[in-house]
C-alpha positions as CSV (number, residue, x, y, z in Angstrom):
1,X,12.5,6.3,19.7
2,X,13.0,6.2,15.9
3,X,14.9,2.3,16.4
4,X,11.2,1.3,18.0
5,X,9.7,1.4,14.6
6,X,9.7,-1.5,13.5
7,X,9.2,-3.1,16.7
8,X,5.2,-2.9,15.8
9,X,5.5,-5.2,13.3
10,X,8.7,-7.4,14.7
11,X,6.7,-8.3,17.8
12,X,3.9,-9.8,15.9
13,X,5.9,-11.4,13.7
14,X,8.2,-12.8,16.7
15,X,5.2,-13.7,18.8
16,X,3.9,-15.6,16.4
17,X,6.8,-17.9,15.7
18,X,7.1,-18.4,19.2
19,X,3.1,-19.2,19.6
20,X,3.8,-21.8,16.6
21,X,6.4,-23.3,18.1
22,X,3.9,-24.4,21.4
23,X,1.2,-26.5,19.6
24,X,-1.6,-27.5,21.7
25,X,-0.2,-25.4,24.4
26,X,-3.3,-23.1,24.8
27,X,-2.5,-20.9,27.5
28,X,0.9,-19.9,26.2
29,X,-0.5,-18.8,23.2
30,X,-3.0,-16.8,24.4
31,X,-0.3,-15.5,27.1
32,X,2.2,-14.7,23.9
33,X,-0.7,-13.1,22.0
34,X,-2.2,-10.8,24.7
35,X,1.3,-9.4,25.7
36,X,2.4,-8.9,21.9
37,X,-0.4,-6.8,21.2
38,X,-0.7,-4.9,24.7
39,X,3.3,-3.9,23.7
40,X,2.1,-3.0,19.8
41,X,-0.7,-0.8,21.3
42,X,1.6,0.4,23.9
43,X,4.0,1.6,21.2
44,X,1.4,3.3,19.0
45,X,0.1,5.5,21.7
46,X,3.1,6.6,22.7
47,X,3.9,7.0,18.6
48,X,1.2,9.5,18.6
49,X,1.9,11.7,21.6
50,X,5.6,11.8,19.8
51,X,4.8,12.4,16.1
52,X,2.3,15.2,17.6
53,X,5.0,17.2,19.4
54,X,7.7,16.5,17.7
55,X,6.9,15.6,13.8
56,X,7.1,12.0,12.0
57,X,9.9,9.6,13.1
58,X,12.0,8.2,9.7
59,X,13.7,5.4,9.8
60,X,15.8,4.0,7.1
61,X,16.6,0.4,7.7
62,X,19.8,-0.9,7.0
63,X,21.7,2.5,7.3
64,X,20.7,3.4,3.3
65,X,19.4,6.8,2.8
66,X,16.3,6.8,0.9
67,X,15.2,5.9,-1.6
68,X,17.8,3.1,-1.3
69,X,16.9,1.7,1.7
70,X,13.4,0.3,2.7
71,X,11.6,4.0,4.8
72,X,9.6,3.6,7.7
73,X,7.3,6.2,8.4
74,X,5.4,7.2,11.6
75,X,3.2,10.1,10.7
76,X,0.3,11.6,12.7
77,X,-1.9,9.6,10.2
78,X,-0.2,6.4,10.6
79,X,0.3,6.5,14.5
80,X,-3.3,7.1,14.9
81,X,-4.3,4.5,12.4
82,X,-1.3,1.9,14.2
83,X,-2.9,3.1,17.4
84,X,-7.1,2.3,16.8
85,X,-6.0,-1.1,14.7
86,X,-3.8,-2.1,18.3
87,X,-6.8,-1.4,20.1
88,X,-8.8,-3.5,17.9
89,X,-6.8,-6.2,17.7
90,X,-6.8,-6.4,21.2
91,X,-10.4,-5.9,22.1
92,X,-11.1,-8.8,19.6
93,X,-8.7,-11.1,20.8
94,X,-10.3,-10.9,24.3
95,X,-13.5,-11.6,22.9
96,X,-12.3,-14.9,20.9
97,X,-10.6,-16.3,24.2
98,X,-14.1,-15.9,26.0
99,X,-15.6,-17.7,22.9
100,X,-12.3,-20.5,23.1
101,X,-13.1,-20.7,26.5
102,X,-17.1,-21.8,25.9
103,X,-16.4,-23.6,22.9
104,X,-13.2,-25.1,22.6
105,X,-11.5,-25.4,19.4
106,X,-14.3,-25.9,17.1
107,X,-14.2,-22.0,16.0
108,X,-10.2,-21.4,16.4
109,X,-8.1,-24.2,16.4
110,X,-5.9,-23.8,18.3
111,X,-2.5,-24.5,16.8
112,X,-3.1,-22.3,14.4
113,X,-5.4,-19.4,15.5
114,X,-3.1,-17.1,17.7
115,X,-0.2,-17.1,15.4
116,X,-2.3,-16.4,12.2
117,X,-4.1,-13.2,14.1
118,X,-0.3,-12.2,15.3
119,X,0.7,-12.5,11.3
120,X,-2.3,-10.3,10.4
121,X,-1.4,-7.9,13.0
122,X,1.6,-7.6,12.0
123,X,0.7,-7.1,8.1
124,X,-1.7,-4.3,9.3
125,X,1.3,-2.6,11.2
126,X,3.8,-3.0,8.1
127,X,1.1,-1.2,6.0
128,X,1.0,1.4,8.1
129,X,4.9,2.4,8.5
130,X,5.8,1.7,5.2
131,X,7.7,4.2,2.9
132,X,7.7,3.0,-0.4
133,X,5.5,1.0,-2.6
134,X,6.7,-2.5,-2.4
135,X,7.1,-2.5,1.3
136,X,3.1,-1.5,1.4
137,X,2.6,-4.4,-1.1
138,X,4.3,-6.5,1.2
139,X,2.3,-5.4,3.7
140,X,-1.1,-6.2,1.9
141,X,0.5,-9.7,1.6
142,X,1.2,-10.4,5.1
143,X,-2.2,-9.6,6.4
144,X,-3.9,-11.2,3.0
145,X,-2.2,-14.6,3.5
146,X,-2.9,-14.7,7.2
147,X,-6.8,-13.7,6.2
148,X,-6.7,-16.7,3.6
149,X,-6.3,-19.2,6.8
150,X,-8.4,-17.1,9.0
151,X,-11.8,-16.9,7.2
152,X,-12.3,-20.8,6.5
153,X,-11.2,-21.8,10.2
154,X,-13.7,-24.7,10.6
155,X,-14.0,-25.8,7.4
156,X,-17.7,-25.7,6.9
157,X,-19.2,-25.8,3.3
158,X,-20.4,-21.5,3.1
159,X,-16.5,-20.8,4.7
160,X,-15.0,-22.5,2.0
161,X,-17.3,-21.4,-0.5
162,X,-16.9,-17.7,0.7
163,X,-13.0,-18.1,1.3
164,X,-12.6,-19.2,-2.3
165,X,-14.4,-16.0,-3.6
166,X,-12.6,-14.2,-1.2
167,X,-8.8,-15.2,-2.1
168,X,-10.0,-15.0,-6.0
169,X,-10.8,-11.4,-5.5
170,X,-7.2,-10.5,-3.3
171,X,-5.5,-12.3,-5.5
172,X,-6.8,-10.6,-8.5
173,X,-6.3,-7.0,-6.9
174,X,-3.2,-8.2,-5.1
175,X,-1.7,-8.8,-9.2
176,X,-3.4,-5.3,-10.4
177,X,-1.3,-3.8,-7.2
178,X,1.6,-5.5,-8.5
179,X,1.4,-4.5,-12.3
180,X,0.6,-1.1,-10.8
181,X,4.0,-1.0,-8.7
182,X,5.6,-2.0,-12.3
183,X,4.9,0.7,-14.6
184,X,5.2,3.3,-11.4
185,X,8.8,2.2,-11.2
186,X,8.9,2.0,-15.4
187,X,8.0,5.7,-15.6
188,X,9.8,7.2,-12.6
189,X,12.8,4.6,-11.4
190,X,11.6,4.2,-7.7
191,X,9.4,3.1,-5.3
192,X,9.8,5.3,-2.5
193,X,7.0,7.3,-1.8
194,X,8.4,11.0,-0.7
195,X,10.6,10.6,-4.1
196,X,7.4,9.6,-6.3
197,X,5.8,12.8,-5.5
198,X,8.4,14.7,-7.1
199,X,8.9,12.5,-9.9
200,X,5.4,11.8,-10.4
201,X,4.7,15.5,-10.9
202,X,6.9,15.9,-14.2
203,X,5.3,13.1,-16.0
204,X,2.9,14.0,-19.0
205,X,-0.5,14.3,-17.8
206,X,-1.9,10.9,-19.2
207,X,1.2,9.2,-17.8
208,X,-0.5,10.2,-14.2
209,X,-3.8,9.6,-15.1
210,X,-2.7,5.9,-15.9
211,X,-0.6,5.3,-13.1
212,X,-3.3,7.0,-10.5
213,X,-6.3,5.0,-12.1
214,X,-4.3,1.9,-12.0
215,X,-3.5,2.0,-8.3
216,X,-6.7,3.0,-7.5
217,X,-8.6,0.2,-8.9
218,X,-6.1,-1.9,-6.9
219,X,-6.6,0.2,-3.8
220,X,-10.7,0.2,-4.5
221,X,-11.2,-3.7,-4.2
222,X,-9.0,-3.8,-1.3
223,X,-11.3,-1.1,0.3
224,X,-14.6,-2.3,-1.1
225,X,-15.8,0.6,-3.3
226,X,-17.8,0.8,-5.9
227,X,-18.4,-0.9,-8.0
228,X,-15.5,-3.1,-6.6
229,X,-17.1,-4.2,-3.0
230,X,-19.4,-7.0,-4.7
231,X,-16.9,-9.5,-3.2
232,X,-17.7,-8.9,0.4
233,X,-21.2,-8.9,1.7
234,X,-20.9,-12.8,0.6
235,X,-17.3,-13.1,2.5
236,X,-17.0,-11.6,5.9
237,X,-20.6,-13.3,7.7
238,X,-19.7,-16.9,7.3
239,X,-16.5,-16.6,9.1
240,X,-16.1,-16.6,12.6
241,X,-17.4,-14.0,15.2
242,X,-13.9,-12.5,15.8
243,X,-12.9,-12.9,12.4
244,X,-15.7,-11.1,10.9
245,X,-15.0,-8.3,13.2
246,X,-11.7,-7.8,12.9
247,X,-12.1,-7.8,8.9
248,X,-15.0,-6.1,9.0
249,X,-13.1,-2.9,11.0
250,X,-9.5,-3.2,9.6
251,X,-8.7,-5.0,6.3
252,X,-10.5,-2.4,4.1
253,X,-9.4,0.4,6.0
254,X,-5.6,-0.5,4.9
255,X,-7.4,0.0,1.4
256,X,-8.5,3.1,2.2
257,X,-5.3,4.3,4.1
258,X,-3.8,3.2,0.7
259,X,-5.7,5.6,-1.6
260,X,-5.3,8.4,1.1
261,X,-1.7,8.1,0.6
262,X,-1.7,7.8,-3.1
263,X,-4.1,11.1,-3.4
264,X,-2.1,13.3,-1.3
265,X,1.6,11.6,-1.9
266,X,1.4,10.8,-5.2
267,X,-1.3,12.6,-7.4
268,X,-1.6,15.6,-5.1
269,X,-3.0,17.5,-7.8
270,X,-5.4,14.4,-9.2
271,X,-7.4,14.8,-12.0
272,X,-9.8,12.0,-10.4
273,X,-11.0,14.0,-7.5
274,X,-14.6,14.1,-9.1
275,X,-14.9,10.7,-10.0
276,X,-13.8,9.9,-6.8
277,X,-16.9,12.0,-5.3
278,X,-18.9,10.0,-8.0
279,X,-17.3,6.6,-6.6
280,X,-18.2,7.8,-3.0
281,X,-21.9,8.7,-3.8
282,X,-22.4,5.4,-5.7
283,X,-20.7,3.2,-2.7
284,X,-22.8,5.6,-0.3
285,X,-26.3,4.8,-2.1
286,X,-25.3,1.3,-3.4
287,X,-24.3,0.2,0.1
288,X,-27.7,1.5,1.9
289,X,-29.7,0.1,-0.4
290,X,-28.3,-3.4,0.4
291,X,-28.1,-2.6,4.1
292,X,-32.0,-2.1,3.8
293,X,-33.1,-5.0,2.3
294,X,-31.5,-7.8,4.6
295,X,-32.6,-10.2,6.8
296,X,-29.3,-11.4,8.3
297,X,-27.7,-8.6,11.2
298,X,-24.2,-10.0,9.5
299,X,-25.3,-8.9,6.3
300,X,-27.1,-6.0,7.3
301,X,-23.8,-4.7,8.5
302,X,-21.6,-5.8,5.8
303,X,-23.3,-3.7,3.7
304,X,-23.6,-0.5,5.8
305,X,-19.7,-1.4,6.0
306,X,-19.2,-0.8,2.0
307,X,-21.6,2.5,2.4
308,X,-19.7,4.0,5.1
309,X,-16.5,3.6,3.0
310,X,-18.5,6.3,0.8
311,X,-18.4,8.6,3.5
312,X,-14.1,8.3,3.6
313,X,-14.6,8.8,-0.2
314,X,-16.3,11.6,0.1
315,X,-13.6,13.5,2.1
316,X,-10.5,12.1,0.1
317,X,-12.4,13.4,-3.0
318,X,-12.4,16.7,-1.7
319,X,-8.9,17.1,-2.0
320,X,-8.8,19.6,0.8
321,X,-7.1,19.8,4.4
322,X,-10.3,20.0,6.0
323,X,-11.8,17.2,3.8
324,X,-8.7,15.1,5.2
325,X,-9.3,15.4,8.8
326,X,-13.2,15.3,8.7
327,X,-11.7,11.4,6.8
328,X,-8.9,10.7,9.5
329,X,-11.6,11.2,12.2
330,X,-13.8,9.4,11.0
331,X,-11.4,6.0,10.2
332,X,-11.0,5.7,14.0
333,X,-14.8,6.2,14.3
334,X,-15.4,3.6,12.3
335,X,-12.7,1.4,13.0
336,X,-14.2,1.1,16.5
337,X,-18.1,1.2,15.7
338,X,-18.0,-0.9,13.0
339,X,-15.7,-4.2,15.2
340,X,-18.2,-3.7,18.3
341,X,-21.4,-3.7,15.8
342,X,-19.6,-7.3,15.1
343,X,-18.8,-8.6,18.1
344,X,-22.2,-7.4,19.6
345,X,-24.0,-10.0,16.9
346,X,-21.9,-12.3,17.6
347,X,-23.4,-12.0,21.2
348,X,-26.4,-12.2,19.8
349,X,-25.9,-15.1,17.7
350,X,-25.1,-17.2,20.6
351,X,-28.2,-16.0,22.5
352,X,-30.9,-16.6,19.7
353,X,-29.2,-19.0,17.9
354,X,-29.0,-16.8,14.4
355,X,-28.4,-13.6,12.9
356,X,-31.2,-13.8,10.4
357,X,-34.3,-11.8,12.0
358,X,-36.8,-14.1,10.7
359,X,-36.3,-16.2,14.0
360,X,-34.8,-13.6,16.7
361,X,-37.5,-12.2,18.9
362,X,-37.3,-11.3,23.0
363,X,-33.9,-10.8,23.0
364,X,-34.6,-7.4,25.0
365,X,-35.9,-9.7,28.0
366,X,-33.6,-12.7,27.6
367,X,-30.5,-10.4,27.1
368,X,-31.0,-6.9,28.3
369,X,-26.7,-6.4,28.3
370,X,-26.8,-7.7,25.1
371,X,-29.6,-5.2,24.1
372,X,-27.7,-2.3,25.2
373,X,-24.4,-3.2,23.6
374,X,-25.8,-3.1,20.2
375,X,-27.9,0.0,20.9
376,X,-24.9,2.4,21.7
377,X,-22.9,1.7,18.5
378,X,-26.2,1.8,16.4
379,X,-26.7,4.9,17.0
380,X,-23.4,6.1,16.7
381,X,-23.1,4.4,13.6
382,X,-26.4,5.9,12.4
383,X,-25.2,9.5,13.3
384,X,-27.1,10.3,16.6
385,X,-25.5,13.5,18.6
386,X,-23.4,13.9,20.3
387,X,-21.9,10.8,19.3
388,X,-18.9,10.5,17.4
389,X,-20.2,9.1,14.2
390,X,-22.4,12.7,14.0
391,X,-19.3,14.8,14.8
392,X,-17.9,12.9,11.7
393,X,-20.5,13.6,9.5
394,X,-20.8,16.9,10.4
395,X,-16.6,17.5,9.8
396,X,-17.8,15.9,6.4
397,X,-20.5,18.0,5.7
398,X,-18.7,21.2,7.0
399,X,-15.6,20.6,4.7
400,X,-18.1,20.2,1.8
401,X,-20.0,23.8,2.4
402,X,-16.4,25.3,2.4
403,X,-15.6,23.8,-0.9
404,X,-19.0,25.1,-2.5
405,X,-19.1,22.9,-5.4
406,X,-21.9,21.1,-6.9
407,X,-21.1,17.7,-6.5
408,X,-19.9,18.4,-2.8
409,X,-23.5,19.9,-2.0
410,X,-25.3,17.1,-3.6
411,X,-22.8,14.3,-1.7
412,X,-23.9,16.3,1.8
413,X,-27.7,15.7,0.5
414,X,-27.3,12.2,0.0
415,X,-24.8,11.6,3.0
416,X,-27.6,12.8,5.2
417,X,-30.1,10.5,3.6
418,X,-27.8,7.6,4.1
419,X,-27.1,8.2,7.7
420,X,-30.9,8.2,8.2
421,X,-31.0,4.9,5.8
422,X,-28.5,3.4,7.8
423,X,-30.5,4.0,11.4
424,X,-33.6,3.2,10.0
425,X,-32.3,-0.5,8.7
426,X,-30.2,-0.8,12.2
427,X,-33.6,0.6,14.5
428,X,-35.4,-1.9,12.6
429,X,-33.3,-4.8,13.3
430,X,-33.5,-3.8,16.8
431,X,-36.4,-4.0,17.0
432,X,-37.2,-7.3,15.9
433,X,-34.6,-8.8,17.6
434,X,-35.2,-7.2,20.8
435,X,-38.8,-6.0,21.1
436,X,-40.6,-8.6,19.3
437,X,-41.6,-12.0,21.3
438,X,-39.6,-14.7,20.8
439,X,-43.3,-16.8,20.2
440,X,-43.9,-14.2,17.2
441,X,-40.8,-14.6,15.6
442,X,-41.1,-17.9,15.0
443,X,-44.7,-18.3,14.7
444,X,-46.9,-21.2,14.9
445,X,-49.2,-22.5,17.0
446,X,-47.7,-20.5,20.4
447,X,-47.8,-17.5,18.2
448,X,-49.9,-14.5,20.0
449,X,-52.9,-13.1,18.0
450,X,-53.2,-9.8,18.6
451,X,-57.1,-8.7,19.2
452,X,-57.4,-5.5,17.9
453,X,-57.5,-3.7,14.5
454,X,-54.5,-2.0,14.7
455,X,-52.5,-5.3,16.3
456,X,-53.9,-7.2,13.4
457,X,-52.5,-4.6,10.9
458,X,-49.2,-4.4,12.6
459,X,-48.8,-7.8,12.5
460,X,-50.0,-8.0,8.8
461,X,-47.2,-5.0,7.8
462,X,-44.6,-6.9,9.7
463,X,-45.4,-10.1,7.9
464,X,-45.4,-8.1,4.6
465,X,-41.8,-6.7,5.6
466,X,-40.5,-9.7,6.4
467,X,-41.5,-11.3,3.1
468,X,-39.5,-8.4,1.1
469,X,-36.5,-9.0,2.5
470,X,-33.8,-11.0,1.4
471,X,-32.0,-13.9,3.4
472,X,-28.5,-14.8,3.5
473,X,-27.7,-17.3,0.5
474,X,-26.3,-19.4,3.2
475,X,-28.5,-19.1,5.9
476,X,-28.0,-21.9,8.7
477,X,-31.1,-23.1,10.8
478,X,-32.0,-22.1,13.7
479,X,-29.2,-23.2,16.5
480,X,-29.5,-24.0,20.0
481,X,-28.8,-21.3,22.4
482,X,-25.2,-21.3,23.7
483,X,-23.6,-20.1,26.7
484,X,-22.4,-16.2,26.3
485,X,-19.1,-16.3,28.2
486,X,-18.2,-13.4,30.8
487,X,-15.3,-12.3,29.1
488,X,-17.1,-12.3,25.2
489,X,-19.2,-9.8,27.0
490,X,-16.6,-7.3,29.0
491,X,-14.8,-7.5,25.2
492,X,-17.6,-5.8,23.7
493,X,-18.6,-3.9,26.8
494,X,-14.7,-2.3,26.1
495,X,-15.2,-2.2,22.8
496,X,-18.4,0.1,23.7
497,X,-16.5,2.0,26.0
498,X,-14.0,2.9,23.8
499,X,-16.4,3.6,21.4
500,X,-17.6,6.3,23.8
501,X,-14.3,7.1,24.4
502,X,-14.0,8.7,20.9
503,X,-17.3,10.8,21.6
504,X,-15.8,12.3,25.2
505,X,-12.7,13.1,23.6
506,X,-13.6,14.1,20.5
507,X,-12.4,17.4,20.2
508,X,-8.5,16.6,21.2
509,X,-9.1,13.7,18.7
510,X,-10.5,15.6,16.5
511,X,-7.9,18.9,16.5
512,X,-5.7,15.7,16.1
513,X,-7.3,15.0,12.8
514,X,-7.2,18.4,11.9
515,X,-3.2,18.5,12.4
516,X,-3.3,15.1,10.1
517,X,-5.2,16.7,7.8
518,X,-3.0,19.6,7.2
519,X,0.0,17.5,7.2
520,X,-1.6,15.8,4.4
521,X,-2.5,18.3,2.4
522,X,1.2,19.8,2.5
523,X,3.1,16.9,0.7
524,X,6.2,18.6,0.4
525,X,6.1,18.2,4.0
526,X,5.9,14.3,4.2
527,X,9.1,14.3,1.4
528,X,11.3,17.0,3.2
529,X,10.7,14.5,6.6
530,X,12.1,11.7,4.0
531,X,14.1,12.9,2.1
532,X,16.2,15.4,4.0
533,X,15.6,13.8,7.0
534,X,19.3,12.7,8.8
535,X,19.5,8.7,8.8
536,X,19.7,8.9,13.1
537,X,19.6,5.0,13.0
538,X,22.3,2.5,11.4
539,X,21.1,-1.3,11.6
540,X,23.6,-2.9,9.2
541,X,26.8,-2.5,7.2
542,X,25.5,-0.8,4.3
543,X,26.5,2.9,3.1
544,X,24.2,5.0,4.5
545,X,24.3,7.3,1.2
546,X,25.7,7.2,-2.8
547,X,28.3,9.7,-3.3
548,X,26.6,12.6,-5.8
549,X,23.1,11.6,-5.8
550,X,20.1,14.0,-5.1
551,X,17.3,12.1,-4.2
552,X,15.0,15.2,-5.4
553,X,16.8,15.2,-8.9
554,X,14.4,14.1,-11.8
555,X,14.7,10.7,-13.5
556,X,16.9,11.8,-16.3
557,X,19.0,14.2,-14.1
558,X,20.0,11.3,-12.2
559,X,20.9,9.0,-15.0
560,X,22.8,11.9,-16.2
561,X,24.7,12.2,-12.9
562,X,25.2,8.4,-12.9
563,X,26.6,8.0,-16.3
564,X,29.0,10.8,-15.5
565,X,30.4,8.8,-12.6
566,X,31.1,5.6,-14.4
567,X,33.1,7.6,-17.1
């Protein structure tokens, strides 16, 4: 199983050359696409049943031994993350052929479309299973370059306006990443993770205060915290439907699963645990308070999607095994909610012709299907039992009682008020979408005058509302209604049920997370699995290990041991 590895990434990339290589050639590329990532999520699941039984697979490509050889690593946290970003990748891709299908290539052209999304897949996976620093950088790469060509596909003024804020920003954090890498390998002599967390350890103290701040400011923009996210409520709406779901549920995850590894692998014993509990209560309130005060459903979400990154904050601030899983639970949960939020306004933005709620109204009678598949991840998003957002607040808030300090009482507090903030902004888009007539939405002459007091006053608050609120800087007109495709719908309809899926299961998921959690917390573990772990898998002619080295000795002991040997 352990030579399957890299086949999560390899089929990606190899799907994509071959989807290149037929321009024009539609069907075969959506053909090469589906199968690739049917296989990638095929592998993942079965990754996860494995590394739960059995422990983490290792491979060491090439035949080196770490840390000379590239590591990849298939952990209970990565196999579930491989496993939720396969099954997003997939449920996506099903809705962009329904909207190929209805549109053509005006949205994803197709020469280009199917291999890019295969590239990013592929960068995702690579992020994932990698061991060492580099690797992950490499990683960030892949899935950033593809990104670059994804979020300006149509080449419409606000895409290319966004796009080039958008690469600015990656670029910027993609160089900080870099630098970071640098003086990591300066101060210690290698990249590989499971040997940086010994080496790491007998630095000074403002050695790993440097190095940890360093890589977390990389890590933050990529994850949109605060007060890093600034970049992205502007970036993800104007691209298209499946694009802006897709980024919207993966790429700042990776961030996240990046800071995750750096706080438990890394700095296991940070000194920035309470800033980070500061960073997750400023993204938390920062977020909301964005979320509330928009007009446009795209950037109504975006923002809820830099406040819910709070919430993952919150339990990698913690520092504790129960923090961890209560986090690793609720990725997936978000993962999921977040896409199918997406890809149900993109439904809705083909019914009514715009995202901006100053012009949707009777979308409940027009589109009842439509209705429901925004309502279900609303309120799991907003943290209505039983769903699975609640059970991942509540692993949240439980892990914070058990810890008993201050600032983890005061986070609960506000984490509470946010989840409320975050249904009351969602309810209310609802509700103007869906409830309100289509004749009062966008007023004039048709408009309906309501004929008693408390009509008029309704009416005069939602006017009032309305006025307060803030439109996207780019806001388009008002579009023609366009056909919603059968398959756009049974995507998000999936996407839903999934969705639901992680609610019915959630206690095996959840004891999952708790396994992850403790994994986590134990990173001796994760460099014994490395480090000690035999190389089962040879895939070239190198050695497979240097006579006389420890991989566990410290940096000087080793260029002790080395220096003896050339003598």
């Amino acid at each position: 199983m352990i030579s399957l590895i890299p086949l999560v990434v390899l089929i990606p990339l190899g799907s994509a050359a071959l989807a290149l290589a037929l321009p024009g050639r539609r069907r075969a590329q959506q053909l090469i696409t589906v199968v690739a990532l049917v296989c990638v999520v095929a592998l993942s699941g079965a990754f996860m049943w494995i590394v739960d039984q059995q422990g983490a697979l290792v491979m060491q490509v090439g035949g080196w031994a770490a840390p000379f050889g590239i590591s990849l690593v298939v952990d209970r946290l990565s196999a579930l993350m491989l496993t939720v970003s396969a099954v997003v990748l997939l449920g996506v891709l099903l809705f962009s052929l329904g909207q190929g299908l209805a549109d053509g290539d005006d949205e994803t052209p197709v020469s280009i479309y199917y291999p890019t999304y295969l590239v990013l897949g592929a960068g995702v996976c690579n992020a994932f299973i990698a061991g060492d620093l580099f690797n992950l950088y490499v990683g960030f790469e892949i899935l950033l370059v593809a990104s670059y060509v994804l979020i300006t596909l149509g080449g419409t003024g606000p895409r290319i306006r966004a796009g080039v804020t958008y690469v600015v920003v990656s670029l910027v954090s993609s160089i900080l990443f870099l630098v970071s890498i640098g003086l990591v390998y300066a101060a210690t002599g290698t990249v590989n993770i499971a040997q940086l967390t010994l080496r790491i350890a007998e630095l000074p103290g403002n050695v790993q205060l440097l190095l940890n701040l360093a890589l977390l400011i990389a890590f933050g923009i990529k994850a949109a915290i605060f007060p890093l996210a600034f970049w992205l409520p502007d970036s993800y709406p104007t691209a298209p439907a499946p694009v802006t779901a897709v980024f919207a549920g993966l790429l700042t995850k990776v961030g996240v699963y990046a800071i995750i590894r750096a706080q438990t692998q890394l700095f296991p014993h940070s000194s920035v645990d309470q800033l980070l509990l500061v960073i997750a209560a400023l993204t938390l309130i920062v977020g909301i308070l964005g979320a509330v005060s928009q007009l446009d459903i795209k950037r109504l979400l975006s923002f809820t999607l830099i406040s819910h990154i709070g919430y993952l904050i919150f339990g990698i601030g913690m520092a504790t095994s129960a923090g961890y899983a209560a986090t690793i639970f609720y990725v997936a949960h978000h993962i999921i909610v977040q896409t199918t939020l997406f890809l149900a306004v993109g439904l809705i933005e083909r019914q009514g012709g715009t995202t901006s709620l100053t012009s949707l109204g009777g979308m409940l009678r027009a589109a009842p299907v439509v209705a429901v598949l925004f309502f279900i991840p609303m309120l799991n998003l907003g943290g209505i039992p039983p769903f699975s957002g609640f059970i991942g607040k509540l692993g949240l808030f439980t892990a914070a009682a058990e810890l008993g300090t201050p600032g983890a009482y005061w986070l609960m507090g506000v984490g509470a008020l946010v989840s409320l903030l975050t249904l009351y902004a969602l309810a209310r888009a609802w509700s103007l979408a869906f409830w309100r007539t289509r004749a009062a939405a966008l007023g004039g002459a048709n408009a309906p005058v309501p004929n008693t007091p408390e009509g008029l006053m309704l009416q005069g608050r939602e006017v009032a509302l309305i006025e307060r609120l803030h439109d996207a800087p780019d806001a388009m007109p008002l579009q023609k209604q366009r056909e919603t495709p059968r398959l756009m719908v049974a995507a998000t309809a999936g996407m839903v049920a999934v969705s639901l899926l992680l609610t019915v299961f959630a206690g095996p998921l959840y004891s999952y997370s708790t396994r992850a959690g403790e994994q986590l917390a134990d990173s001796g573990l994760f460099v014994s699995e490395v480090l000690d772990n035999p190389n089962e898998v040879s895939s070239g002619s190198g050695k497979n290990e240097i006579d006389g080295y420890d991989p566990r000795a410290s940096k000087a002991e080793s260029a002790i041991a080395q220096a003896g040997e050339v003598s």
